[in-house]
Rosetta silent file (secondary structure, phi, psi, omega in degrees, C-alpha in Angstrom):
SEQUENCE: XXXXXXXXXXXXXXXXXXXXXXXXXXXXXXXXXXXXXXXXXXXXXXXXXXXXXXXXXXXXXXXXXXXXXXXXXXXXXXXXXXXXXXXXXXXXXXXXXXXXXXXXXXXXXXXXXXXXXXXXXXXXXXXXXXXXXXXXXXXXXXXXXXXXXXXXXXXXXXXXXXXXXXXXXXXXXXXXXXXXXXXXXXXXXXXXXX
SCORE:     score description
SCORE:     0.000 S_00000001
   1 L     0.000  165.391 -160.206  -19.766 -192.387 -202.929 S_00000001
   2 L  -123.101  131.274  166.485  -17.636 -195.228 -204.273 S_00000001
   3 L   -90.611  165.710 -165.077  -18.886 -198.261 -205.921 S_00000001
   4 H   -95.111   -7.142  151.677  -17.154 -201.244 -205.210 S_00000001
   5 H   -74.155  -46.621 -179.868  -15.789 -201.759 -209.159 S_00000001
   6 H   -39.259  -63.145 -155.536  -14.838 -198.289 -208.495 S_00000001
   7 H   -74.014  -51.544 -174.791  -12.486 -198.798 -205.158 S_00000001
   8 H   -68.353   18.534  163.218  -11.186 -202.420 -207.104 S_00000001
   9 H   -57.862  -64.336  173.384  -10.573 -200.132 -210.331 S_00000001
  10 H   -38.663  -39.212  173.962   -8.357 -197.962 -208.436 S_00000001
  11 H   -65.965  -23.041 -175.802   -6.638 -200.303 -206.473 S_00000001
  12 H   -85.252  -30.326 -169.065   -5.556 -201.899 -209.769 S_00000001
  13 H   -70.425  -52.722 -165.569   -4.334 -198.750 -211.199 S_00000001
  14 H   -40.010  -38.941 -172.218   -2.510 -198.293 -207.639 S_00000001
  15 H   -66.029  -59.742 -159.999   -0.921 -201.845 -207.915 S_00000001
  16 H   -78.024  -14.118  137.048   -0.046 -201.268 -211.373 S_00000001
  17 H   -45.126  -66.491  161.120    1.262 -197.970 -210.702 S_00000001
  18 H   -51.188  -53.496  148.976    3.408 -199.160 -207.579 S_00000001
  19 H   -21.603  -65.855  172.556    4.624 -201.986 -209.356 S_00000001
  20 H   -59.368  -87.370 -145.141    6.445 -200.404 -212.541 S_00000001
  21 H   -19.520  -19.591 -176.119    7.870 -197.822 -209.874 S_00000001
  22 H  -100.567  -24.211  161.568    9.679 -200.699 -208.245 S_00000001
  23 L   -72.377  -82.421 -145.874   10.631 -202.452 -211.759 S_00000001
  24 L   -66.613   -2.636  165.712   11.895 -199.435 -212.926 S_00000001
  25 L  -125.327   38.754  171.859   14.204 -199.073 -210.023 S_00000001
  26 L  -110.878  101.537 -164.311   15.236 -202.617 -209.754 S_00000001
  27 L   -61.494  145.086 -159.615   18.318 -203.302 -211.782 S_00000001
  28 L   -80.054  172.261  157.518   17.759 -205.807 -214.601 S_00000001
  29 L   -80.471    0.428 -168.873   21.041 -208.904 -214.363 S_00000001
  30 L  -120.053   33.874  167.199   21.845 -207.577 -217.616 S_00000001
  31 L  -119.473  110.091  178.419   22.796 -203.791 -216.051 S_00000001
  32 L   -59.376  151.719  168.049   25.899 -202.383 -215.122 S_00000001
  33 L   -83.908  177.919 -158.428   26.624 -199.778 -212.613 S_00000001
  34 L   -74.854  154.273  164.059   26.995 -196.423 -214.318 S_00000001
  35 L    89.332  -51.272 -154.229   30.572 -195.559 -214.654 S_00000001
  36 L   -92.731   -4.631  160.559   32.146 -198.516 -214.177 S_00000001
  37 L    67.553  -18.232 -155.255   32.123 -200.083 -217.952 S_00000001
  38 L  -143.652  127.942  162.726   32.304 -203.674 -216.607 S_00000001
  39 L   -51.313  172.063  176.470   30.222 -206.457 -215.248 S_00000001
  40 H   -87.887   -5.321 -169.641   31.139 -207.560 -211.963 S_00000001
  41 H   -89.236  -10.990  171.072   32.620 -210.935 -212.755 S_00000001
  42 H   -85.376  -29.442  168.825   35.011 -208.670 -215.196 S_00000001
  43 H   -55.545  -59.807 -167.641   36.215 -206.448 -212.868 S_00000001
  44 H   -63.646  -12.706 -158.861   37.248 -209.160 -210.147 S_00000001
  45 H  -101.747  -20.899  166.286   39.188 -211.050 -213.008 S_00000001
  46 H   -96.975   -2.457  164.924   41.271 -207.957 -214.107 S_00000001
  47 H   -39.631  -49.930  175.878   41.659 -207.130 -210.325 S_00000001
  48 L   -82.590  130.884  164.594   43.430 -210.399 -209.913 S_00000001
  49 L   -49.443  109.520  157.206   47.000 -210.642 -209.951 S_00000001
  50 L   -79.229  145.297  177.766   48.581 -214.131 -211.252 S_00000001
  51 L   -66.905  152.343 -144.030   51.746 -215.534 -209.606 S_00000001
  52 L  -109.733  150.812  179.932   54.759 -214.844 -211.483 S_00000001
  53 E   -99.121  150.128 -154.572   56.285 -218.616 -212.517 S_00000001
  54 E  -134.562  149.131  166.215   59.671 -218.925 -211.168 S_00000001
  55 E  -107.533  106.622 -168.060   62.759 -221.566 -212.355 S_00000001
  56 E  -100.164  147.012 -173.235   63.484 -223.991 -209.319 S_00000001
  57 E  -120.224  134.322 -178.147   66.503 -226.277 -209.596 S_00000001
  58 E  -125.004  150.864 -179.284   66.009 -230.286 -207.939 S_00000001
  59 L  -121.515  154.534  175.583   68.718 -232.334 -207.877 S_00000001
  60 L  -144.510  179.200 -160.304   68.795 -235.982 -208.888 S_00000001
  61 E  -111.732  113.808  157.497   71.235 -238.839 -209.291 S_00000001
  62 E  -102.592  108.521 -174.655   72.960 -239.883 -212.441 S_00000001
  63 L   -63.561  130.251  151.742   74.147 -243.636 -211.004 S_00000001
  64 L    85.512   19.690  170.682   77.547 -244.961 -212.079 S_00000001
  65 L   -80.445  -21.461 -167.505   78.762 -241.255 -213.600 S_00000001
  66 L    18.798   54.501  133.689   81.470 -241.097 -211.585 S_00000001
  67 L    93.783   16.638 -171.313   81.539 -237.243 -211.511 S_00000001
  68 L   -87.147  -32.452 -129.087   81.083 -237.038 -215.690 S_00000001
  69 L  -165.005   -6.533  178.584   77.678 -234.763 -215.608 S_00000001
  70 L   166.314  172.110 -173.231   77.736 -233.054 -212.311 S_00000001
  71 L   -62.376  138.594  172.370   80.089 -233.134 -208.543 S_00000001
  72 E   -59.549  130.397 -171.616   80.828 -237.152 -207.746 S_00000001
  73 E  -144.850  149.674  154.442   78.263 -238.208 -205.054 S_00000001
  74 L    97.131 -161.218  163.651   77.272 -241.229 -203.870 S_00000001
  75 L  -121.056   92.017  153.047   79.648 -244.627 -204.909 S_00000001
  76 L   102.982   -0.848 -166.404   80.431 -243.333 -208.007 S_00000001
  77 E   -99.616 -168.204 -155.576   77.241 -241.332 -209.343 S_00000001
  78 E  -138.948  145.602  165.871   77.110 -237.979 -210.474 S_00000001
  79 E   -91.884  111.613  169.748   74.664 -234.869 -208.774 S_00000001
  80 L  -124.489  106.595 -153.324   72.730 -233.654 -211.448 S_00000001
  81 L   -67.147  117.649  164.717   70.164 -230.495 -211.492 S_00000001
  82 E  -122.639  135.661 -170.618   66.824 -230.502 -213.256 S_00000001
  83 E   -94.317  173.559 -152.276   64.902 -227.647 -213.772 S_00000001
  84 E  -161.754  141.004  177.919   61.625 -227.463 -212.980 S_00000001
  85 E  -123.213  164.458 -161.151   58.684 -224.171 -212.434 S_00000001
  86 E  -155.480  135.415  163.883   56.856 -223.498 -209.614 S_00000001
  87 E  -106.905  128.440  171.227   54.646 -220.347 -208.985 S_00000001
  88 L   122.064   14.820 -179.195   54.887 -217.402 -207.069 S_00000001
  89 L   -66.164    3.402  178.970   58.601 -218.744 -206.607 S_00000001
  90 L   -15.161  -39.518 -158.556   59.852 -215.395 -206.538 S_00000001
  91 L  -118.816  156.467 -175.135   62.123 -215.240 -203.531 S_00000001
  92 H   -63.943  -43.440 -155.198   65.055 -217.430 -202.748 S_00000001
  93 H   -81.336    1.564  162.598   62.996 -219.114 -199.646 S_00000001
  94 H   -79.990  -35.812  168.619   59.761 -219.835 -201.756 S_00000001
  95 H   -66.274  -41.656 -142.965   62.196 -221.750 -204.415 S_00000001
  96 H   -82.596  -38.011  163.310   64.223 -223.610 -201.983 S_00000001
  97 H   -62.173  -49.253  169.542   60.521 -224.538 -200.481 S_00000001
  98 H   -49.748  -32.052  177.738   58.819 -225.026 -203.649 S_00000001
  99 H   -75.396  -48.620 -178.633   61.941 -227.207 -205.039 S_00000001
 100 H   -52.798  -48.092 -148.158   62.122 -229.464 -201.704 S_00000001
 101 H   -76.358  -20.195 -176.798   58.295 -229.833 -201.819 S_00000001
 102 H   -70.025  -57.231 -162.989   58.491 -230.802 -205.450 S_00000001
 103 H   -75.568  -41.385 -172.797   61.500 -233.682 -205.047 S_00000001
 104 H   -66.371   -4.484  175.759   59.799 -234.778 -201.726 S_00000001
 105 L   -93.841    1.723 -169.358   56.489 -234.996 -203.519 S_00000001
 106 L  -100.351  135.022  178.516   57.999 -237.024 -206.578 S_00000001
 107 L  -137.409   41.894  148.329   57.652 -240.853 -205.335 S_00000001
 108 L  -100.625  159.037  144.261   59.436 -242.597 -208.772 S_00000001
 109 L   -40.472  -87.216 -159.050   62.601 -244.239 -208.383 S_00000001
 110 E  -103.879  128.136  151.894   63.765 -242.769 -211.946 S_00000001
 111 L   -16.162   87.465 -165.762   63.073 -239.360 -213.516 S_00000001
 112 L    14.018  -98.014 -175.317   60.844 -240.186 -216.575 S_00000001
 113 L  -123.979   22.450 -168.818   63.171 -241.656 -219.512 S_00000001
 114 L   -85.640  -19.404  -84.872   66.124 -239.412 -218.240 S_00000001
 115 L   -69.747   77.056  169.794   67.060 -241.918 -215.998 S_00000001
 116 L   -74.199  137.712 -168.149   68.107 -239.944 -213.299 S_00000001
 117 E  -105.883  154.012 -179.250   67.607 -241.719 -209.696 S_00000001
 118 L  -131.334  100.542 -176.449   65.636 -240.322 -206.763 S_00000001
 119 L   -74.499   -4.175  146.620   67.358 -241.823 -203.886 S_00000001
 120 L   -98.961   18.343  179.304   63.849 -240.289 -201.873 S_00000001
 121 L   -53.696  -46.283 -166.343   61.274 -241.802 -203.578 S_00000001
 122 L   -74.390  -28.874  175.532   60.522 -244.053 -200.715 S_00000001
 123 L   -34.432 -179.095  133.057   60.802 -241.100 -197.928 S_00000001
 124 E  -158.278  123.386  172.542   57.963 -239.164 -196.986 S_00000001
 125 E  -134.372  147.640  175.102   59.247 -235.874 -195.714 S_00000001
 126 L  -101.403  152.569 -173.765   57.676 -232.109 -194.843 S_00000001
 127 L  -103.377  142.331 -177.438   59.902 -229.154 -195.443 S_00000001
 128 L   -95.509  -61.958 -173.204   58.707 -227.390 -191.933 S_00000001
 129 E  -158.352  133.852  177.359   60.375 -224.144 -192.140 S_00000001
 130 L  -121.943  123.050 -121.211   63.251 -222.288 -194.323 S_00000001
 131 L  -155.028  152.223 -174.560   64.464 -218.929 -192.327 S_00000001
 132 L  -149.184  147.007 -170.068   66.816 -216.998 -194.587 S_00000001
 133 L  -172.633   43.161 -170.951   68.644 -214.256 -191.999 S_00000001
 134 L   110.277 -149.066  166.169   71.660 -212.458 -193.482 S_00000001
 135 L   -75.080    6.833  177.781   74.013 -215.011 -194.808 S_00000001
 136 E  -117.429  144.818  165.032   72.487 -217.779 -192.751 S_00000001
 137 E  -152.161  127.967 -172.283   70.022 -220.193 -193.677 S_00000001
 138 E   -87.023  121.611 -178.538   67.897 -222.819 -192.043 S_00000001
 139 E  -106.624  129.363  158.701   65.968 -225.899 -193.340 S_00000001
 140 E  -113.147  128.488  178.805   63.907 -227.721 -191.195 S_00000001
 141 E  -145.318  109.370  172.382   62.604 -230.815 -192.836 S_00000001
 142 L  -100.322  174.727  174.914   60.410 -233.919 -190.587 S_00000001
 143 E   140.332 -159.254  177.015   59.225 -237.113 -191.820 S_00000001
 144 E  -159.652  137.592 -143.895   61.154 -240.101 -191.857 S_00000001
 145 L  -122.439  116.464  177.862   63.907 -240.653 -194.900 S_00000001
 146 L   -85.626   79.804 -146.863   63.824 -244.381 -196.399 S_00000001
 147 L   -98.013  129.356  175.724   67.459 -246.243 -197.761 S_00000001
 148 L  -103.976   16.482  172.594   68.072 -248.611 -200.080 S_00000001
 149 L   144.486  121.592 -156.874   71.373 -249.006 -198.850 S_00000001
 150 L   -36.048  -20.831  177.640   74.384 -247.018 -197.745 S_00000001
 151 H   -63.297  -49.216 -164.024   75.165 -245.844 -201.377 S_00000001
 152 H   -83.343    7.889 -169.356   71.645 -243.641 -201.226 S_00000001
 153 H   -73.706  -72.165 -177.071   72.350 -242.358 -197.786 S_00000001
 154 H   -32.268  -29.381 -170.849   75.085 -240.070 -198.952 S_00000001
 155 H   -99.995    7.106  168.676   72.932 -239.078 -202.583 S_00000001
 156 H  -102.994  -34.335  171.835   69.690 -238.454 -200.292 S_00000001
 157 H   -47.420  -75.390 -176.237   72.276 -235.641 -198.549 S_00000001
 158 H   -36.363  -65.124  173.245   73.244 -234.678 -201.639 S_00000001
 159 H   -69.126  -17.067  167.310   70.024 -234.019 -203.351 S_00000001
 160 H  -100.410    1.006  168.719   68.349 -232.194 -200.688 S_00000001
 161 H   -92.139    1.195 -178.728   71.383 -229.959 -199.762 S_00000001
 162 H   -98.355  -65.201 -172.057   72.260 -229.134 -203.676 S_00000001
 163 H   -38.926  -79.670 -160.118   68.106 -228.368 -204.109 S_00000001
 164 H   -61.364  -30.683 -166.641   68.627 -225.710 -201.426 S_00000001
 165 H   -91.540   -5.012  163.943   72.164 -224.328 -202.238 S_00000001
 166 L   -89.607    5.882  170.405   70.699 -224.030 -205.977 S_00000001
 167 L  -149.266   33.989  140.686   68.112 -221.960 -205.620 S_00000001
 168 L   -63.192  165.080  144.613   69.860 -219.506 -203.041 S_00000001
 169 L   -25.413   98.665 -171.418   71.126 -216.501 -204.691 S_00000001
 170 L   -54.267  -21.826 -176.491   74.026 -216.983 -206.905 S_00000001
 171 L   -75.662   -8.742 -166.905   75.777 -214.090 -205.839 S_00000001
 172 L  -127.885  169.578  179.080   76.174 -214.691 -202.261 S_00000001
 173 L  -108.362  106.028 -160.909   78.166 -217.121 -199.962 S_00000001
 174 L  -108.167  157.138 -162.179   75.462 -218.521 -197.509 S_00000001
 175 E  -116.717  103.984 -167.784   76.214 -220.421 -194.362 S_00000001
 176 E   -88.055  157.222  167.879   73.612 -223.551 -194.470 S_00000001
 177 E  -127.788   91.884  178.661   71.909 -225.626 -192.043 S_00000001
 178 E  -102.777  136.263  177.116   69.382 -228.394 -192.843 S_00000001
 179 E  -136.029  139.699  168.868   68.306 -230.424 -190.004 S_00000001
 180 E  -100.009  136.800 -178.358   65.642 -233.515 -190.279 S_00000001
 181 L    35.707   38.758 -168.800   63.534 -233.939 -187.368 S_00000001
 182 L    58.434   30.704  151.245   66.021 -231.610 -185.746 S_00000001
 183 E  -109.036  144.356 -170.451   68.993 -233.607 -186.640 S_00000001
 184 L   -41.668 -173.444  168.669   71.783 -232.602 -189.232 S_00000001
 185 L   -81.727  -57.561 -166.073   71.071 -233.912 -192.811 S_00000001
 186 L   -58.038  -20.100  173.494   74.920 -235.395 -192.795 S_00000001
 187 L  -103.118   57.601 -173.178   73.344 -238.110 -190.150 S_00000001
 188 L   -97.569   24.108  175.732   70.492 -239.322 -192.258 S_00000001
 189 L   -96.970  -27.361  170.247   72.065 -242.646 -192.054 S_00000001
 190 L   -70.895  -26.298  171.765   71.025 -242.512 -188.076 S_00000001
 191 L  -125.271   76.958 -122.225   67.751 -241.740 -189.149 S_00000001
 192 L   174.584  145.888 -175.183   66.776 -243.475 -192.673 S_00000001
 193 L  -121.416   91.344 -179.846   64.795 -246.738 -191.504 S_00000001
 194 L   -84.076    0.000    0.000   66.911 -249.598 -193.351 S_00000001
């Protein structure tokens, strides 16, 4: 018969028995699975791809150029392209979005010390949707487009139809359409709130 240090001896060897068995099959945090060479936080990180950086072209306004530095726009100013990178820009309609979203997201008047004019600073516009389809291509852009005066209607045209035709393809002849709040671009003097 069993004494009662006897049955607690046993139970402690049982505990202490059960006990490694489940530490030794309980993986430590500092153990990899077999095979695989790599923690798991190394693995996901060469897993991930990074987005390839792409060169998007924005157009701005050199005032009083008369047509010295880029095509005559405006009364008398010049269209002039700054480059600019954006990632995962890969495709023409991820630049021409990535380019719009840039100059409609820039709210100075002047370019840093370049002083190149942003005749949209005061907008606030969304680029909605750019459709690419063959040789045709569609901008949708809403929002409502802000004028300092009939000079910036034409050089608010300018800079968002040069941003899109400069970061199509160079090679092809594309037949464009930008419309704001489903009106052409060329009437953004009808909608511009002067």
């Amino acid at each position: 018969m069993l004494t009662r240090s006897s049955i607690l001896l046993l139970s402690g060897l049982l505990l202490t028995s059960c006990s490694g068995a489940i530490q030794n099959n309980t993986p430590t945090p500092d153990s990899t699975e077999v095979g695989s060479g790599l923690d798991s936080n190394t693995e996901s990180s060469i897993n991930l791809k990074q987005p390839e950086q792409a060169t998007v072209e924005i157009a701005y306004i050199a005032l009083n150029d008369n047509g010295v530095n880029g095509p005559l726009v405006g009364c008398g100013d010049s269209e002039v392209l700054v480059e600019d990178s954006a990632f995962g820009a890969t495709t023409a309609k991820a630049r021409i979005q990535s380019a719009l979203g840039k100059l409609f997201a820039n709210k100075d008047q002047y370019l840093g010390e370049s002083g190149l004019y942003n005749a949209l600073y005061q907008s606030v516009l969304t680029v909605d949707s750019v459709t690419i389809e063959g040789k045709e291509v569609a901008v949708e852009i809403s929002g409502e487009t802000l004028s300092a005066g009939e000079c910036d209607d034409p050089r608010m045209v300018s800079q968002i139809r040069a941003t899109v035709e400069n970061n199509l393809d160079s090679d092809k002849k594309f037949i464009i359409t930008i419309n704001i709040n489903g009106k052409p671009l060329e009437k953004i003097q009808d909608l511009s709130g002067q």
